[in-house]
Backbone of each chain as ProteinMPNN parsed JSONL, in Angstrom:
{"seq_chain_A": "XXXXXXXXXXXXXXXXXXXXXXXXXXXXXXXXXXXXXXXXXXXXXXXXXXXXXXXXXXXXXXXXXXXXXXXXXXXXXXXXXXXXXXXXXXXXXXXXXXXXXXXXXXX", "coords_chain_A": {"N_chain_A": [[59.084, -30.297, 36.897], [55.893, -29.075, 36.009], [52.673, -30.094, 34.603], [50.578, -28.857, 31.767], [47.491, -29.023, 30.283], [45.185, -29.567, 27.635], [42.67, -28.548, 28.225], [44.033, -26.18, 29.636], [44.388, -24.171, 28.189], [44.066, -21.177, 26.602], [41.812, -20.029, 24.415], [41.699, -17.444, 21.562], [39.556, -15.22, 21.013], [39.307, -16.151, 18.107], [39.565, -18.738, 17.887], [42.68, -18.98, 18.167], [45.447, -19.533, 19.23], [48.858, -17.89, 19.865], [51.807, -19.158, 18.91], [55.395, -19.668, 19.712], [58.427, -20.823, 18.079], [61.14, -22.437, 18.784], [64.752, -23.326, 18.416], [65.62, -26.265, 19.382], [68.233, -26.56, 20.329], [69.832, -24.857, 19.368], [68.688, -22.834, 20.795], [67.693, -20.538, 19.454], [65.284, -18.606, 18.305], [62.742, -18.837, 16.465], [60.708, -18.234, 14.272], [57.129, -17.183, 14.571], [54.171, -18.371, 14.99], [50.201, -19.278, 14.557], [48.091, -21.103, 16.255], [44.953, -23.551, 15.694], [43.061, -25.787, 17.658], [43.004, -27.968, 15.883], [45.298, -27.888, 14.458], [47.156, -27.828, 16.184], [46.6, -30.618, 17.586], [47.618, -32.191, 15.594], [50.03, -31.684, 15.373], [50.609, -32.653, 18.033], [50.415, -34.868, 17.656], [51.424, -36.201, 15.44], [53.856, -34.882, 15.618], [55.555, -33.286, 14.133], [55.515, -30.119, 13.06], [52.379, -27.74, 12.644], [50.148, -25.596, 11.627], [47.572, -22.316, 11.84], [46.987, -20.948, 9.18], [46.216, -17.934, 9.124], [45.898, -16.067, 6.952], [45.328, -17.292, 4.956], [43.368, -19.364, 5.209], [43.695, -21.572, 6.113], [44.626, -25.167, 7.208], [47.879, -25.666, 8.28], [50.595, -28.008, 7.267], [54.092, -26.922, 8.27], [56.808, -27.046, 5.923], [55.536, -28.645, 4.263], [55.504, -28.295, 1.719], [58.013, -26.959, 1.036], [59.864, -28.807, 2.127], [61.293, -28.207, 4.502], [60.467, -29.369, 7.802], [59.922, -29.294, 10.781], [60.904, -30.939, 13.65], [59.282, -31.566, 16.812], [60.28, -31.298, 19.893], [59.764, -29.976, 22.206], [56.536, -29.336, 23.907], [55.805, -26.39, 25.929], [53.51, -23.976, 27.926], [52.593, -21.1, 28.618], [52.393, -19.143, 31.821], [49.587, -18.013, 31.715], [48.263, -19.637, 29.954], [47.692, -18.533, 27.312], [49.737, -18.732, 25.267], [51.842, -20.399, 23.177], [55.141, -22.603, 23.598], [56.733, -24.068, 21.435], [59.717, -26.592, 21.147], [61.658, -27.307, 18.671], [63.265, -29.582, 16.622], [65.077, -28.156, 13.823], [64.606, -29.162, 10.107], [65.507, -27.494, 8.317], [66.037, -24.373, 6.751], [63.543, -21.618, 8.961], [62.167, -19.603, 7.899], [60.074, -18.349, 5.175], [61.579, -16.749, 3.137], [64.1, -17.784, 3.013], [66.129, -17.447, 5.427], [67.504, -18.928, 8.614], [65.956, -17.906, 10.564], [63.104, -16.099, 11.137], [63.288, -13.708, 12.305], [65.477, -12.025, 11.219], [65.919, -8.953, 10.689], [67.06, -6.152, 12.339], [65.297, -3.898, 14.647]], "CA_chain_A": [[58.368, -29.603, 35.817], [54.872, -28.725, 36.496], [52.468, -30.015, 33.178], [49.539, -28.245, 31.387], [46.662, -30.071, 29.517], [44.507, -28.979, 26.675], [41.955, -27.647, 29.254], [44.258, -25.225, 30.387], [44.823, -23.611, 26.882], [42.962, -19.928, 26.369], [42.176, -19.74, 22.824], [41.804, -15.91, 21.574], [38.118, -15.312, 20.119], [39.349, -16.861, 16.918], [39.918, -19.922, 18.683], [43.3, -19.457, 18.163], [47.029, -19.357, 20.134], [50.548, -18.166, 19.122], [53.458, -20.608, 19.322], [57.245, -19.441, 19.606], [59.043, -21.93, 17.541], [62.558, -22.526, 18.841], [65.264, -24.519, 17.683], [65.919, -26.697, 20.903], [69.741, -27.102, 20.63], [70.487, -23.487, 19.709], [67.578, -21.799, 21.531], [67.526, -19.544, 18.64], [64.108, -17.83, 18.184], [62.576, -19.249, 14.833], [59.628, -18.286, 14.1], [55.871, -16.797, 15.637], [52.768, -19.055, 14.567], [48.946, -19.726, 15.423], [47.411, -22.762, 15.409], [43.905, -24.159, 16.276], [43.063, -26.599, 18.484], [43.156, -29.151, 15.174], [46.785, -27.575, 14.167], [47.586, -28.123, 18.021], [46.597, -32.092, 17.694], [48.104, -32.52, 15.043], [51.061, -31.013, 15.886], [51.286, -33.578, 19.216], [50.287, -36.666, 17.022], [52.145, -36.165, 13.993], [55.498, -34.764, 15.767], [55.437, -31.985, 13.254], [54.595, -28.182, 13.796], [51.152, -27.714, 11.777], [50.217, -24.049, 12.355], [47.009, -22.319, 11.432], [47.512, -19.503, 8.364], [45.176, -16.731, 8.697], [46.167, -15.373, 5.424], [44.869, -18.288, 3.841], [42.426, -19.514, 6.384], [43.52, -23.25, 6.519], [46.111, -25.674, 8.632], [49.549, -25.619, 7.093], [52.03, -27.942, 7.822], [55.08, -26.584, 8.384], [57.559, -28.027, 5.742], [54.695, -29.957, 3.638], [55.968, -28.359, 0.174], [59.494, -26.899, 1.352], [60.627, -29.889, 3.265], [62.078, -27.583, 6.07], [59.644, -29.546, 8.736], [60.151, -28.937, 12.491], [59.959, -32.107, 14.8], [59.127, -31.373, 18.275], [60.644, -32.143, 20.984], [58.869, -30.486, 23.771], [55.772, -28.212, 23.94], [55.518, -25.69, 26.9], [52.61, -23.472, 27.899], [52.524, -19.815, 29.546], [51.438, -19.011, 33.199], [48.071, -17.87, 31.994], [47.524, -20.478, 29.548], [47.455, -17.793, 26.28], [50.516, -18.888, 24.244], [52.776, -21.774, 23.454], [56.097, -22.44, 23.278], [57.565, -25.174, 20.548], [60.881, -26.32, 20.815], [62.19, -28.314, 17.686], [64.882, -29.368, 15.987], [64.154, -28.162, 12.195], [65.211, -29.735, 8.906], [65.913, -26.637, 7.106], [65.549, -22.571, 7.458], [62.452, -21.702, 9.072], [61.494, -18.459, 6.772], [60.314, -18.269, 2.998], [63.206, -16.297, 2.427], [65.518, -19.207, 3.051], [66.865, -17.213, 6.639], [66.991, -19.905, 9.649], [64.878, -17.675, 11.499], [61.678, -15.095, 10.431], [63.871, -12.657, 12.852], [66.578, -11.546, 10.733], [65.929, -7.73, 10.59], [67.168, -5.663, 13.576], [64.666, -2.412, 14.62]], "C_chain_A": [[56.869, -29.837, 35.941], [54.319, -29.086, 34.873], [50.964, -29.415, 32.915], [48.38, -29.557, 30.522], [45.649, -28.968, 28.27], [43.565, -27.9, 27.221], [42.489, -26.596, 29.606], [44.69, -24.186, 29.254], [43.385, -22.302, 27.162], [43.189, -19.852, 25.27], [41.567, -18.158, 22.867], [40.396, -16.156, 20.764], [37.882, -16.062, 18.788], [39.407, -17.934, 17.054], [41.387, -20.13, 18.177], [44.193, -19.006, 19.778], [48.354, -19.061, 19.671], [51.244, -18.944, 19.866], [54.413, -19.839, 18.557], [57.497, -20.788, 19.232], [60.466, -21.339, 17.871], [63.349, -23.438, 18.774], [65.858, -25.113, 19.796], [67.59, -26.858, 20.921], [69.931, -25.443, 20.985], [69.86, -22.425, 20.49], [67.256, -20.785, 20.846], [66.045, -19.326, 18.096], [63.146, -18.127, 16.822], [61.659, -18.477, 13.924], [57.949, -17.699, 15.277], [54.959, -17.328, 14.687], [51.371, -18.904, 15.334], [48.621, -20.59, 15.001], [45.846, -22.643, 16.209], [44.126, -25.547, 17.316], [43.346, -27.884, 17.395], [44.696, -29.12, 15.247], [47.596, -28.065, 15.73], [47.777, -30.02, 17.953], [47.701, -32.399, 16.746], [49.978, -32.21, 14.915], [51.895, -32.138, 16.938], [51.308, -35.176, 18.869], [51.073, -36.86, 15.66], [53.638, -35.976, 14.424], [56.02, -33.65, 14.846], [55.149, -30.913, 13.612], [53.568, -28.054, 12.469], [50.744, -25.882, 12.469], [48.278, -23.858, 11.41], [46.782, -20.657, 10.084], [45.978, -18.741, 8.164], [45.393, -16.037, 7.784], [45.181, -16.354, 4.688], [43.868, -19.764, 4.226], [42.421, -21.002, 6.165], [44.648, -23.751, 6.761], [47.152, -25.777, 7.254], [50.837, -26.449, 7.936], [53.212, -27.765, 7.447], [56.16, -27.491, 7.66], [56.656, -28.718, 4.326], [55.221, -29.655, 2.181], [57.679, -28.05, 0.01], [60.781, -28.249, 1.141], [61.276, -29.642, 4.594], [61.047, -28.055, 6.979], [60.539, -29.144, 9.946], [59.903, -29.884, 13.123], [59.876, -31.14, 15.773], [59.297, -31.923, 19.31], [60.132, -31.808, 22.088], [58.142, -28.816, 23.278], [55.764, -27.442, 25.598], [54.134, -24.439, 26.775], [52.956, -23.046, 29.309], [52.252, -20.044, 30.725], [50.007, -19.155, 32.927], [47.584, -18.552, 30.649], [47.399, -19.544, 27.969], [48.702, -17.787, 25.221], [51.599, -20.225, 24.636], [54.249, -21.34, 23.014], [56.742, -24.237, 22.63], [58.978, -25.26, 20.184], [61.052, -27.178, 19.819], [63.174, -28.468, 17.002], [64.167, -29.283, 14.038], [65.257, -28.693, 11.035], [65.885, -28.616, 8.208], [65.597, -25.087, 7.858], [63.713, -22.536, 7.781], [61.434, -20.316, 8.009], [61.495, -18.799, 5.667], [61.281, -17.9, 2.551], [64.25, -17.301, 2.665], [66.177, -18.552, 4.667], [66.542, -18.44, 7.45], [66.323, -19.307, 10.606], [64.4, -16.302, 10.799], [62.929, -13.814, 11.26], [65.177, -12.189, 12.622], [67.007, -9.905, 10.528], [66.03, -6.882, 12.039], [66.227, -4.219, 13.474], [65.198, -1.333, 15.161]], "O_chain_A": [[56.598, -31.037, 35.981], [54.989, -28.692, 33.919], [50.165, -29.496, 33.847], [48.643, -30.74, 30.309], [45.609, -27.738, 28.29], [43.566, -26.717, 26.878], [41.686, -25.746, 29.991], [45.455, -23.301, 29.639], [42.267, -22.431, 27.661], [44.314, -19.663, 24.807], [41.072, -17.67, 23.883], [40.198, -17.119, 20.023], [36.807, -16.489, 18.368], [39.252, -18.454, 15.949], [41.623, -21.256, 17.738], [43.843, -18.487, 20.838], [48.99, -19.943, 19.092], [51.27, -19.28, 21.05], [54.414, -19.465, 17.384], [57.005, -21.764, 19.798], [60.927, -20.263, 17.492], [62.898, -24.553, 19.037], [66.229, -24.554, 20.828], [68.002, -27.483, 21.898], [70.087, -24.87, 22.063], [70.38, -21.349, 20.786], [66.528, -19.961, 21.399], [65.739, -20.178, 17.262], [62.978, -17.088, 16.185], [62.046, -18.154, 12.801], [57.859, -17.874, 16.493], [54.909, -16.805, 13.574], [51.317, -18.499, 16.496], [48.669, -21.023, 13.849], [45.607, -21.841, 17.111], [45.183, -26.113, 17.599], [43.896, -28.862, 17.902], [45.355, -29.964, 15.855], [48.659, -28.666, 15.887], [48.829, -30.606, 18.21], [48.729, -32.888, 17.213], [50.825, -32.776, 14.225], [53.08, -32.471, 16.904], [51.821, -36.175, 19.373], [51.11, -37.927, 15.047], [54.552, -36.609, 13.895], [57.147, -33.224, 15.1], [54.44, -30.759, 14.606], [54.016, -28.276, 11.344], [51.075, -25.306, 13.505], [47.772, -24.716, 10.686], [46.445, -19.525, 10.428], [45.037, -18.92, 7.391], [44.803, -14.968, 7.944], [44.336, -15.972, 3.879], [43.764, -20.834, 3.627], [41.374, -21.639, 6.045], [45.681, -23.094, 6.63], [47.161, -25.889, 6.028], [51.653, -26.024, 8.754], [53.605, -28.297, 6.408], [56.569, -28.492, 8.248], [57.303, -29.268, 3.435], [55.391, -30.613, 1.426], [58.444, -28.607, -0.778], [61.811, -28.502, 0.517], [61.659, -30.425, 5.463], [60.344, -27.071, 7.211], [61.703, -28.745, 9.906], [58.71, -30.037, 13.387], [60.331, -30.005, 15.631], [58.66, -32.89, 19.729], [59.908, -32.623, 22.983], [58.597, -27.803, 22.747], [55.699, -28.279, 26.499], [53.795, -24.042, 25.661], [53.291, -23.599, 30.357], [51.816, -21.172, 30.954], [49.258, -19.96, 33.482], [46.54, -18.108, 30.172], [46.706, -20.276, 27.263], [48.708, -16.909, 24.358], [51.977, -20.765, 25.675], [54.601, -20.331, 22.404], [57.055, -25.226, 23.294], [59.541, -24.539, 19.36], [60.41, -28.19, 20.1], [63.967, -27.562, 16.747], [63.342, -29.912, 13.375], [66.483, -28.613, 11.124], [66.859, -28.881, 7.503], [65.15, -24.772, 8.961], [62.846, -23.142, 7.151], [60.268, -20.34, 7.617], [62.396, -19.368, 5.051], [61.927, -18.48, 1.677], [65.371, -17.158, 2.176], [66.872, -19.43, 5.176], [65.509, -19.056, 7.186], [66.005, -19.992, 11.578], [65.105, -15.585, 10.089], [63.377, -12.999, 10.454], [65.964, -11.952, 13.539], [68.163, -9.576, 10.261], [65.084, -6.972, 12.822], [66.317, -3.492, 12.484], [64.62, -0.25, 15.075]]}, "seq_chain_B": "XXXXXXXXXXXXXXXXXXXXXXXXXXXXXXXXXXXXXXXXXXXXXXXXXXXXXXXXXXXXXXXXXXXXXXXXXXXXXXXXXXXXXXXXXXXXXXXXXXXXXXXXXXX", "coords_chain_B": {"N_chain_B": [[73.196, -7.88, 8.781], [70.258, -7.025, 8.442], [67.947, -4.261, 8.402], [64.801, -2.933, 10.38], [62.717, -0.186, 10.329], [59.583, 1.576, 12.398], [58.06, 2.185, 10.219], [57.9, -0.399, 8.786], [56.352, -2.334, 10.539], [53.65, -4.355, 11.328], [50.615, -3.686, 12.856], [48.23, -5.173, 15.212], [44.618, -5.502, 14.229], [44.03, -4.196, 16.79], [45.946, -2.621, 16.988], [48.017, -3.316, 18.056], [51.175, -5.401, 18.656], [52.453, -8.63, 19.191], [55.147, -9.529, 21.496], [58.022, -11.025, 21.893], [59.753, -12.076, 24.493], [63.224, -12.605, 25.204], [65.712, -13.84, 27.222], [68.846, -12.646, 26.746], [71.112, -13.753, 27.292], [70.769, -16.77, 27.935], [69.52, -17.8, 26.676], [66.741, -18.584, 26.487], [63.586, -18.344, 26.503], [61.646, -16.042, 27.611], [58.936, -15.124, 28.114], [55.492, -13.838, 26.796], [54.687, -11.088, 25.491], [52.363, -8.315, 24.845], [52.716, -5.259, 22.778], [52.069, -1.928, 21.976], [52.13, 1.392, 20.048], [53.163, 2.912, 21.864], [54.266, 1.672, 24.241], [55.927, 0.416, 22.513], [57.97, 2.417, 21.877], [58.587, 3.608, 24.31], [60.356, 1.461, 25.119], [61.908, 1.373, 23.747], [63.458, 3.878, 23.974], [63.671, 4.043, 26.716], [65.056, 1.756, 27.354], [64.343, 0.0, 28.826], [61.834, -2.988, 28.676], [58.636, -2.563, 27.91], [55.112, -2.701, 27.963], [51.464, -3.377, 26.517], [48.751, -3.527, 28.846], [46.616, -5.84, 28.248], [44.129, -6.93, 29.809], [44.242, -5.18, 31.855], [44.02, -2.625, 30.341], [45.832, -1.084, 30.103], [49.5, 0.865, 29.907], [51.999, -0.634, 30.368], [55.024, -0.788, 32.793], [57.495, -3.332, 32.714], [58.216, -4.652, 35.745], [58.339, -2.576, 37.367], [56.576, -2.183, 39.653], [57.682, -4.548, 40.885], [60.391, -4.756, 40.441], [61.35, -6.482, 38.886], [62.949, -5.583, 36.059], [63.251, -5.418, 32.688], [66.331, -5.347, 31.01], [67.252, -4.404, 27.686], [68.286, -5.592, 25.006], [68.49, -5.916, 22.602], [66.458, -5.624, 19.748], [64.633, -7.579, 17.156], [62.398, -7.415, 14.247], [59.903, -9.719, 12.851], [59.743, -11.58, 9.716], [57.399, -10.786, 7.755], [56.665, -8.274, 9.26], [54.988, -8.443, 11.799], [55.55, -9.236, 14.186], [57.597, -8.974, 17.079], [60.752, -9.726, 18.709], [62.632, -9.476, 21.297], [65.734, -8.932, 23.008], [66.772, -9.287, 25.957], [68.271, -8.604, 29.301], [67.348, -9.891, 32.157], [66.412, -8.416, 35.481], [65.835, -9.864, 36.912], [63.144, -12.627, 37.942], [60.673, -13.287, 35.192], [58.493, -13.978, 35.111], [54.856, -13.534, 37.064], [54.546, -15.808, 38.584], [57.029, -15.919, 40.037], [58.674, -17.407, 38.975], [61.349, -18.049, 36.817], [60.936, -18.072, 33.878], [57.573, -17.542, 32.151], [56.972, -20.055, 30.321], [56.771, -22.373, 32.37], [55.489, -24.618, 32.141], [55.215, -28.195, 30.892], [53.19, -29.214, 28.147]], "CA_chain_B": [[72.258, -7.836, 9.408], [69.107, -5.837, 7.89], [67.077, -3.225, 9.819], [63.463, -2.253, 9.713], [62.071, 1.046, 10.953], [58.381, 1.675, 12.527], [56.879, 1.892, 9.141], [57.903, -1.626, 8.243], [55.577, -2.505, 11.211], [51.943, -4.029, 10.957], [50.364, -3.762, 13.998], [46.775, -5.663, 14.508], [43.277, -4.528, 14.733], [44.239, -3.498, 17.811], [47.066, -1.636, 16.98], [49.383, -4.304, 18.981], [52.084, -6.34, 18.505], [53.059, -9.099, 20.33], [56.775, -9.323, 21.754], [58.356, -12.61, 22.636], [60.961, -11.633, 25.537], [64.196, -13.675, 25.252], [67.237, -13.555, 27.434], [70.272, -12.485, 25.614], [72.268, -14.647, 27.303], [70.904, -17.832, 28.133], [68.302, -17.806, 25.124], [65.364, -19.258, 27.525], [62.033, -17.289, 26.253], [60.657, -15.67, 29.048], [57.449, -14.043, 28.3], [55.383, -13.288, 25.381], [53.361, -9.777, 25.594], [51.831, -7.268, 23.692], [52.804, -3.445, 22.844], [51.205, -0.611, 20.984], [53.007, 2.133, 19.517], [53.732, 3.596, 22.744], [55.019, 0.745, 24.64], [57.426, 0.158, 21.989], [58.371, 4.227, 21.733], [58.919, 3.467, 25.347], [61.009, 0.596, 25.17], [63.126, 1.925, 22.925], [63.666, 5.091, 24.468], [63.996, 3.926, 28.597], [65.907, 0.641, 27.056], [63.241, -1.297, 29.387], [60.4, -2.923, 28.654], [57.328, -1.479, 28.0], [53.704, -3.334, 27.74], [50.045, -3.105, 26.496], [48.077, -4.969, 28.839], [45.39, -6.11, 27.513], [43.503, -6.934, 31.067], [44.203, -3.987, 32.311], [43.972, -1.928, 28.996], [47.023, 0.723, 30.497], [50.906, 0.549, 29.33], [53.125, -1.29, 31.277], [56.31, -0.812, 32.784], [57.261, -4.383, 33.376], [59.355, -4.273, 36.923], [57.96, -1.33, 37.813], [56.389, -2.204, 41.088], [58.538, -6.025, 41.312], [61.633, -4.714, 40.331], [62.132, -7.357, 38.159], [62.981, -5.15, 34.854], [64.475, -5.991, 31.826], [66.916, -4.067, 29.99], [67.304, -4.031, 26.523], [69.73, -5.61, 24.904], [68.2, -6.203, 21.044], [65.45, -5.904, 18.799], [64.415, -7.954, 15.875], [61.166, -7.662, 13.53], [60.465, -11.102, 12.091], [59.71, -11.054, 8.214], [56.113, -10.081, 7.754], [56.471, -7.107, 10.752], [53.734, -8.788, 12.954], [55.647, -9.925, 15.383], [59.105, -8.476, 17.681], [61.594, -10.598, 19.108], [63.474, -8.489, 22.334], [66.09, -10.267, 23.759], [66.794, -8.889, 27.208], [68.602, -8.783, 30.351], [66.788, -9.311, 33.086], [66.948, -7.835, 36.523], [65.248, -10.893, 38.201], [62.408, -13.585, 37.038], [60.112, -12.706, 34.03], [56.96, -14.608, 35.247], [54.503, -13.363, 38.374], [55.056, -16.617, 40.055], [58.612, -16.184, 40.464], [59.643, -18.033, 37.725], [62.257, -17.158, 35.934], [60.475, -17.72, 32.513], [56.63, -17.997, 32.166], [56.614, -21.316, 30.285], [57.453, -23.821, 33.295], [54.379, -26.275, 32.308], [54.982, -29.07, 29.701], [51.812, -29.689, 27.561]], "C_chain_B": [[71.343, -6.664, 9.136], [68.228, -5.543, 8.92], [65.612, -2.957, 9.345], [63.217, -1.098, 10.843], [60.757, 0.718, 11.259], [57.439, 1.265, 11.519], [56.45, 0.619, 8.546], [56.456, -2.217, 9.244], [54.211, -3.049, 10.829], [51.526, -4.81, 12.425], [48.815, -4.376, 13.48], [45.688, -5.168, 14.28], [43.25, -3.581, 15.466], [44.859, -2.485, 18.062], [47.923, -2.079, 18.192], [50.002, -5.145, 18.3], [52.525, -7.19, 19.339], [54.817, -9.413, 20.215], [56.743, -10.633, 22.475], [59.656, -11.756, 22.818], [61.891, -13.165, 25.426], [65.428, -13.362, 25.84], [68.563, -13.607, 26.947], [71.141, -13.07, 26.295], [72.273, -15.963, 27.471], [70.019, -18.141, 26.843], [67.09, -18.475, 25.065], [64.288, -17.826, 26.862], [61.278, -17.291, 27.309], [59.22, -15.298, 28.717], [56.976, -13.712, 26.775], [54.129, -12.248, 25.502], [53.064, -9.061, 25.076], [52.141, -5.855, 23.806], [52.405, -2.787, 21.824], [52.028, 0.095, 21.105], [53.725, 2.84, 21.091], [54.625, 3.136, 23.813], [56.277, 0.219, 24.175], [58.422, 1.479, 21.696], [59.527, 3.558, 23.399], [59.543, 2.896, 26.02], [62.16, 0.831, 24.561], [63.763, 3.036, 23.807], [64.376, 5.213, 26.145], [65.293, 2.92, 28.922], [65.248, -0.489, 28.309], [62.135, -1.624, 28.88], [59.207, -2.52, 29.3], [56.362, -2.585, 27.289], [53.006, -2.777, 27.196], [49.438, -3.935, 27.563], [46.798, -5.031, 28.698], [43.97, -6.073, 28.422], [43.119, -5.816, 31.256], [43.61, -2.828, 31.639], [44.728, -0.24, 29.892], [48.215, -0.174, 30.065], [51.309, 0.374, 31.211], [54.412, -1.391, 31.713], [56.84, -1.931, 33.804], [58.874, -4.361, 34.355], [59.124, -3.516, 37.922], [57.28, -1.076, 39.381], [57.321, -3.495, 41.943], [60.43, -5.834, 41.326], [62.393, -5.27, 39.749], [62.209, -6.815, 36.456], [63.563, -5.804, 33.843], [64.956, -5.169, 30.981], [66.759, -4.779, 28.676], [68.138, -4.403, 25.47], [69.747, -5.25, 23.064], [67.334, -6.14, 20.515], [64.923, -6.405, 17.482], [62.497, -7.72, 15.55], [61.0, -8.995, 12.718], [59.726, -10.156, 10.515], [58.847, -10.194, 7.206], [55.775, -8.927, 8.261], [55.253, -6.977, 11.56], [54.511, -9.199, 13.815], [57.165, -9.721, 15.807], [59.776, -9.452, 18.19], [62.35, -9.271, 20.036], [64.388, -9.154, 23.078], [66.879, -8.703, 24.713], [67.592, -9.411, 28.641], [68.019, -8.144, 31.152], [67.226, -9.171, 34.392], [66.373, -9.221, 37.542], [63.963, -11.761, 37.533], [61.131, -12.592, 36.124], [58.316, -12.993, 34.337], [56.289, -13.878, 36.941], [54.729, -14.059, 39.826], [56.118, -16.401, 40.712], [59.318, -16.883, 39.813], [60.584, -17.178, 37.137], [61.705, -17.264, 34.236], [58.89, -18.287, 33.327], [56.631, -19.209, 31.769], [57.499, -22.32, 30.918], [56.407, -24.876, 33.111], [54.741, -26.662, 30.908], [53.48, -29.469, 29.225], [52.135, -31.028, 27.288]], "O_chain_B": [[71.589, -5.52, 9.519], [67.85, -6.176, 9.905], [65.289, -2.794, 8.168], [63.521, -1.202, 12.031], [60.343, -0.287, 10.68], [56.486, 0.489, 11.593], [55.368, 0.347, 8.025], [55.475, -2.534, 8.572], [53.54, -2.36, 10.061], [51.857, -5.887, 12.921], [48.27, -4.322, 12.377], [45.83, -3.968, 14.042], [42.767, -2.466, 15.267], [44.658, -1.626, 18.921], [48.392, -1.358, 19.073], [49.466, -5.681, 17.33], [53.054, -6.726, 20.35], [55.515, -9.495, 19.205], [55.942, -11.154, 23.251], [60.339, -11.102, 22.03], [61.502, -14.329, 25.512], [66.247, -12.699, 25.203], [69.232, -14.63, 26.801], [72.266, -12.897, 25.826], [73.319, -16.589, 27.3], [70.355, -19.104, 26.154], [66.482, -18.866, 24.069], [64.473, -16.61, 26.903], [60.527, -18.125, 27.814], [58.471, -15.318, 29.693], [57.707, -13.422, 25.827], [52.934, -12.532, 25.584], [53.975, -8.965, 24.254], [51.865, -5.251, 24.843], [52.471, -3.284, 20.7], [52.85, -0.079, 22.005], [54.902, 3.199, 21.109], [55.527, 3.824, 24.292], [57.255, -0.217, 24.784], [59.58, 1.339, 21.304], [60.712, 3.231, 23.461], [59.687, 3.169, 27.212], [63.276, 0.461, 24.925], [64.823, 2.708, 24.34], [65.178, 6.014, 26.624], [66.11, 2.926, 29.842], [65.714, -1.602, 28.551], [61.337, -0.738, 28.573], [58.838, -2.264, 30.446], [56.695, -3.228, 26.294], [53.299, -1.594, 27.019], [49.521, -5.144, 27.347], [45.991, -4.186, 29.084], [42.956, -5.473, 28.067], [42.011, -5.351, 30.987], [42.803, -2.101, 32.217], [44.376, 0.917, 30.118], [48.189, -1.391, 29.884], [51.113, 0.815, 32.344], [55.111, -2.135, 31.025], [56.815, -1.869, 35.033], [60.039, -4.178, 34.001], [59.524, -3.634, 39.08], [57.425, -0.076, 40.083], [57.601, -3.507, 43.142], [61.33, -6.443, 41.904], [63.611, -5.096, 39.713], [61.628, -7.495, 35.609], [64.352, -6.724, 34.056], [64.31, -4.383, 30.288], [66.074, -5.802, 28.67], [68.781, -3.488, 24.954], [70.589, -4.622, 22.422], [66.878, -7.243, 20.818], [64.766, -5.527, 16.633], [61.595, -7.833, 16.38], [61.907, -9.345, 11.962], [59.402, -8.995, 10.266], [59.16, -9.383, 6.335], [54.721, -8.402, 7.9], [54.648, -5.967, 11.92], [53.793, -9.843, 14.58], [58.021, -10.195, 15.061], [59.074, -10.453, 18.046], [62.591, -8.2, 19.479], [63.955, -10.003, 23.858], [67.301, -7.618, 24.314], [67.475, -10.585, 28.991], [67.871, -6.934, 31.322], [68.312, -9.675, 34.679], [66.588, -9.359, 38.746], [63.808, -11.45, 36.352], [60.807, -11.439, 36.408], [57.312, -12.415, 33.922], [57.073, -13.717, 37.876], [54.909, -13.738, 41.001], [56.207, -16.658, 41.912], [60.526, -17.023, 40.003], [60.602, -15.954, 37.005], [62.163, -16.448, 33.436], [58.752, -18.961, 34.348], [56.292, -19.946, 32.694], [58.477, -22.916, 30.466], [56.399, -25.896, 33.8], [54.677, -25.906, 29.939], [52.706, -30.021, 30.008], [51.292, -31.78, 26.799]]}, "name": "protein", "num_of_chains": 2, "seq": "XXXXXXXXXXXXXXXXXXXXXXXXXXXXXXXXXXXXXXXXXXXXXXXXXXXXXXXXXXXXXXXXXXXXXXXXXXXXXXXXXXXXXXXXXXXXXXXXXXXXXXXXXXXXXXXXXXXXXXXXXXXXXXXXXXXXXXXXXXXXXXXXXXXXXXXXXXXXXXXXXXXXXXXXXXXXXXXXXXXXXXXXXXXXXXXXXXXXXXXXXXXXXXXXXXXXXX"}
């Protein structure tokens, strides 16, 4: 397994990045986030998924009023460095609506 | 299992969406890329994926010169309708290197 470093991260003009949140057992699809480079640290030092909500233009972690947190068990990063991938095992559903994953509606 | 149509949709500034590619059978997330209304017309419609790329700024028919396509198997909208979920069978690896998924680097 080949590893990435912070350096190799492309943030998007906003300085952010989306992160795929997936549950690492079931591989099931959870969730699509952005974080900052803070939401990012905190994210690898906390063991938590911290994300960054552009709705409401400040870090959110994942879980903090719910309780549905997300550990993390392993971060991965793209070929070209422009999105992450978070696998975790989560406490609870990952959507507001109570579903275990944001992708409950077929198109 | 609830459905959303186009309209549910909110595409960005750009008038893109990004698509996180997931193999419908092993449930490994290959790829996460962006499509505009026509890419996803076009995805729907061929039952392969279809791109924006952003680089480039032309639609994408990913395979199309590699051969490595992916059919079609599913489509979800997560809850908000920013963001697709496609889970896919592919014809051969998802990444340029030859990977079979883009994220092979641990952060």
């Amino acid at each position: 397994m080949e590893t990435a470093t912070f350096a190799d991260l492309r943030w998007d003009e906003r300085g952010l990045i989306p992160a795929v949140v997936q549950d690492a057992t079931t591989g099931q699809v959870l969730m699509v986030a952005w974080m900052n480079a803070d939401a990012l640290r905190l994210t690898l030092t906390t063991g938590e998924t911290h994300f960054w909500s552009r709705s409401r233009a400040e870090l959110w972690h994942k879980g903090a009023t719910s309780g549905n947190t997300q550990a993390v068990t392993r971060v991965y990063v793209d070929c070209d460095g422009d999105t992450l991938l978070v696998q975790v095992q989560p406490a609870g559903p990952a959507c507001h609506t109570g579903a275990t994953s944001c992708f409950f509606r077929r198109l």
